[in-house]
SEZA-867563 format. One record per residue: residue in three letters; x, y, z of N, C-alpha, C in turn. Coordinates in steps of 0.001 Angstrom, whole numbers, padded with zeros to 6 digits, always signed. Atoms other than C-alpha are relative to their C-alpha. Layout:
// residues N
ALAXYZXYZXYZ/...
END
This chain:
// residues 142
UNK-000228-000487+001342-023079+002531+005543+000372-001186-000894/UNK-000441+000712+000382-023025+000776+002801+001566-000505-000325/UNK-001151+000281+000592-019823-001342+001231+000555+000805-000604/UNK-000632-000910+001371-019648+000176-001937+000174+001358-000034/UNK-000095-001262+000302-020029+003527-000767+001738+000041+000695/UNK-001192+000289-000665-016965+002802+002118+001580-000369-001655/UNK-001046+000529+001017-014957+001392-000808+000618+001228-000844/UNK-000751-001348+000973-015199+004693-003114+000496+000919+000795/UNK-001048-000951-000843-014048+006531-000263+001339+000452+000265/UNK-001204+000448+000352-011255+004718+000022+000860+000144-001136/UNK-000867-000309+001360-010399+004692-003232+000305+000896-000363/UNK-000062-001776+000651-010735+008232-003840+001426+000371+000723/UNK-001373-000649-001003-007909+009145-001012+001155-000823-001258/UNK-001150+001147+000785-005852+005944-003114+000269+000681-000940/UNK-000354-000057+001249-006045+007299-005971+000762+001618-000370/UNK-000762-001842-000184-005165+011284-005008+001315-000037+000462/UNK-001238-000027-000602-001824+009722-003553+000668-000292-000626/UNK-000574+000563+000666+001105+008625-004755+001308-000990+001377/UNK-001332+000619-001447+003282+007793-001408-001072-000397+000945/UNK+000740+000691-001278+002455+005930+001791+001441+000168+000357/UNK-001143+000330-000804+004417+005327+004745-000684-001753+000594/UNK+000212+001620-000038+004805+001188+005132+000484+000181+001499/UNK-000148+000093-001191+005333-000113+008495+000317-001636+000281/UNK-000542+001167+000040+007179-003739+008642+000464-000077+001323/UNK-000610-000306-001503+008704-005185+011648+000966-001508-000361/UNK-001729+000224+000359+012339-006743+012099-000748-001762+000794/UNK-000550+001507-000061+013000-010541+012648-000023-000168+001796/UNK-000151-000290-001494+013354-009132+016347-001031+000830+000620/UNK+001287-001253-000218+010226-007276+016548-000187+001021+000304/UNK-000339-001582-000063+011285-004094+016106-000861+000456-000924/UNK+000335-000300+001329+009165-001950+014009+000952+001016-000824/UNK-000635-001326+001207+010363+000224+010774-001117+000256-000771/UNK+001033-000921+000886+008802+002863+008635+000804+000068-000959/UNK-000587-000802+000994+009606+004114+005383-001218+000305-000866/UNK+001161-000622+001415+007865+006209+002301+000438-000713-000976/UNK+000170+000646+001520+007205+004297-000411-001021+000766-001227/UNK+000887-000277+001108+005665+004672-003559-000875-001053-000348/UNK+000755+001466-000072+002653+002419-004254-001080+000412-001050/UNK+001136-000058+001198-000394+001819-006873-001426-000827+000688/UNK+001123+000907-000308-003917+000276-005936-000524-000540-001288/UNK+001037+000679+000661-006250-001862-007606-001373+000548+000691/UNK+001483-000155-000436-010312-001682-007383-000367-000913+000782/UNK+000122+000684-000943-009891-004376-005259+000174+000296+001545/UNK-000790-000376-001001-008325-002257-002510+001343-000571+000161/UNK-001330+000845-000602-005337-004380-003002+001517+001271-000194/UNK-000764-000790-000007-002105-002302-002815+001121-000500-000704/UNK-001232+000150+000271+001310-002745-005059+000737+001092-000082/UNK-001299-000992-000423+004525-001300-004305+001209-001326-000157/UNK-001404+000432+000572+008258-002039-005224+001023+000551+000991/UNK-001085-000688-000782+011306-002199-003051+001489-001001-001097/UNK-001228+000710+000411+014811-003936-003571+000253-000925+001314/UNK-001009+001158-000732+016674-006958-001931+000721+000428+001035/UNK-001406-000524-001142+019280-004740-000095-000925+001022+000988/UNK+000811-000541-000480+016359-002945+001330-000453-000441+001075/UNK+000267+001440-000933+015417-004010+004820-001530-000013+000085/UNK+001236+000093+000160+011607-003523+004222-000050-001509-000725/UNK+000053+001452+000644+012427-006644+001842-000049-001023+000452/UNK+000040+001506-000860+013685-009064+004385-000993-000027+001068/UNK+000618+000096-000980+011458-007921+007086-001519-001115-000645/UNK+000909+000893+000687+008718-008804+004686+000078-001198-000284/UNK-000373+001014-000003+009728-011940+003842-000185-000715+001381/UNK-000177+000492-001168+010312-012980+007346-001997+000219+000687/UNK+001257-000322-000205+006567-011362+008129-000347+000615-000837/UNK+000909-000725+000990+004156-010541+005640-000962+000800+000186/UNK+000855-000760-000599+002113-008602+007647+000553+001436+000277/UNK-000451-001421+000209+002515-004785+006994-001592+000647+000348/UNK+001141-001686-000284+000792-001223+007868-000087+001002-000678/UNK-000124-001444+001224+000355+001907+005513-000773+000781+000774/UNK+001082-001357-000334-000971+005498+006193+000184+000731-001191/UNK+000497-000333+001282-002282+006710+003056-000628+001236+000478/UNK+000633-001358-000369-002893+010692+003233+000125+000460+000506/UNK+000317-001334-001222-002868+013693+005190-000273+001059-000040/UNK+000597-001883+000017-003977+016605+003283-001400+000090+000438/UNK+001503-000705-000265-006990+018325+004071-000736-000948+001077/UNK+000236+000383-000748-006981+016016+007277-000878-001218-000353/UNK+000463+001337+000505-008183+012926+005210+001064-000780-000132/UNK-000866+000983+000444-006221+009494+005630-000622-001728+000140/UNK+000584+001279-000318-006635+005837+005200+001340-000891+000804/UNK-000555+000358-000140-005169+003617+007425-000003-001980-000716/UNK+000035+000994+000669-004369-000091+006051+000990-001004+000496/UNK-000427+000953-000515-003518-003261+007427-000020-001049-001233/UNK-000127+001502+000618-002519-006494+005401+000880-000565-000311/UNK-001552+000836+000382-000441-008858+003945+000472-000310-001293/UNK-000891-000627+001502+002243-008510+001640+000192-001773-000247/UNK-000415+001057+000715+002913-011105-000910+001570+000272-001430/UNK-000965-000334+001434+006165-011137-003667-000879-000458-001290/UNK+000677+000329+001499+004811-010923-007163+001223-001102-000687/UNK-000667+000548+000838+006103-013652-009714-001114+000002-001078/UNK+000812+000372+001191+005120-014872-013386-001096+000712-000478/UNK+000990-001512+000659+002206-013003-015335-000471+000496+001077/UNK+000495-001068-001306+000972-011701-012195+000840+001138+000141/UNK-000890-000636+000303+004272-010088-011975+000018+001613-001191/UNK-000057-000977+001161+004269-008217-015217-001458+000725-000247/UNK+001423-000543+000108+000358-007254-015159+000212+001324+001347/UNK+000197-000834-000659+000790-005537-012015+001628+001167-000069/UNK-001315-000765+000314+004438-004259-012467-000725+000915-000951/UNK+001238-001485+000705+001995-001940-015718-000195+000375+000680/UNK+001679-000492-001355-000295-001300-012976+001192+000917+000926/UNK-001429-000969-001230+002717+000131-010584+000242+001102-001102/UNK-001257-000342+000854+004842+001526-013363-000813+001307-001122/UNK+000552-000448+000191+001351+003170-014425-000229+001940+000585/UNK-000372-001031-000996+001709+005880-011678+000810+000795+000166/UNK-001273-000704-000427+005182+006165-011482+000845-000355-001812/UNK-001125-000040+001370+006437+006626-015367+001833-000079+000296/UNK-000823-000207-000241+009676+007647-014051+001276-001232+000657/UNK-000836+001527-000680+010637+003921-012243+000082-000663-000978/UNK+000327+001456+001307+010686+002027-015444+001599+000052+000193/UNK-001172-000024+000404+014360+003116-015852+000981-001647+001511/UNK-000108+000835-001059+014771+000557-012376-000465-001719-000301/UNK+000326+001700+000176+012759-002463-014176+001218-000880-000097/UNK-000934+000841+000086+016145-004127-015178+000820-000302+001192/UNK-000490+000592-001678+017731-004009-011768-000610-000993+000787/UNK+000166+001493+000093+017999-007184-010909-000489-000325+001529/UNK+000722+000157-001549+017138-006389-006592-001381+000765-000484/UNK+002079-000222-000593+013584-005108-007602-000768-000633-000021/UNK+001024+001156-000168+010847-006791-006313-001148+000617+000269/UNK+001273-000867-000122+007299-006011-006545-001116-000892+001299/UNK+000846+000926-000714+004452-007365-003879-001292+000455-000293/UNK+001200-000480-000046+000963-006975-003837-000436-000308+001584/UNK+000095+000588-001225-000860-006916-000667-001405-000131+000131/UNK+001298-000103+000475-003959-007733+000308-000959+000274+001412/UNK-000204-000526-001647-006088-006137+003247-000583-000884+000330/UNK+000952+000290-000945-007463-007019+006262-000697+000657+000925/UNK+000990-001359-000660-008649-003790+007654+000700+000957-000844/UNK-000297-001058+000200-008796-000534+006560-001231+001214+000626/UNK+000610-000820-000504-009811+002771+008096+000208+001230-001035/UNK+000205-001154+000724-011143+005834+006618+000041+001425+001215/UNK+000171-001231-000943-010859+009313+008315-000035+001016-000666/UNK+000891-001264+000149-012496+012509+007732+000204+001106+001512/UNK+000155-000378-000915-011456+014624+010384-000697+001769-000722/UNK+000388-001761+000018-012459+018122+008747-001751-000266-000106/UNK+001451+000144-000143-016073+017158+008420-000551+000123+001443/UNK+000949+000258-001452-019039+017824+011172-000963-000548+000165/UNK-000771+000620-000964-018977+015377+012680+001017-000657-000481/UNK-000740+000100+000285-015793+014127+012111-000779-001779-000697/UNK+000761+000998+000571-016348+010945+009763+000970-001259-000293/UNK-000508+000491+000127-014655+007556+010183-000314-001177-000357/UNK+000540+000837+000866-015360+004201+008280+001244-000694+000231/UNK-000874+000788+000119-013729+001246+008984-000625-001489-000994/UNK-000011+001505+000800-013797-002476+006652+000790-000763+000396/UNK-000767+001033+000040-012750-005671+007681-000297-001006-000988/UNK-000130+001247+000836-011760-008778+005406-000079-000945+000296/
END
């Protein structure tokens, strides 16, 4: 199948969500989960916002390599591998819109001085279709 069709697939689930569950792992190689809130680009790239006192923050830091599961209604999800980066300088504030686009309600958080935004960028992602016959799965690597 083609790219571009794989891509709007993807995107379509991205764009019907508003939460993921991230998947970081500890300094000691432990993993952790949590629900986040997150925004895409047409790039597939993913931004999301945590805080400093947050331990998704330091894990990241320490490893930039994160997991997401994007979806689960109607037995459609994407899974998503890549690596997280901290936003600074106009990059920062272009995609902070782009986040802040989604989630009206987080702006009141921009001035808190532990939020930090990342972008990430993949290196796989899987598509799944389980209610379809035959069940329909689509993977992309980077």
């Amino acid at each position: 199948m083609e790219f571009e069709v794989k891509k709007q697939k993807i995107l379509d689930v991205m764009q019907k969500h508003r939460l993921a569950v991230i998947s970081t792992v500890t300094s000691s190689n432990r993993p952790e989960a949590a629900l986040i809130g997150y925004n895409h680009l047409e790039t597939l790239e993913l931004v999301f916002r945590t805080f400093t006192s947050f331990r998704k923050y330091k894990n990241v830091l320490e490893n930039p390599h994160v997991a997401f599961v994007i979806g689960w209604d109607d037995n459609i999800t994407v899974q998503y591998e890549g690596v997280a980066q901290e936003l600074r300088g106009s990059e920062l504030y272009e995609l902070q819109k782009k986040y802040l686009g989604k989630f009206n309600a987080d702006k009141k958080h921009i001035s808190n001085s532990e939020e930090r935004f990342f972008i990430v960028k993949p290196t796989w992602i899987r598509y799944t279709n389980l209610s379809d016959q035959p069940e329909e799965i689509l993977e992309v690597k980077f």
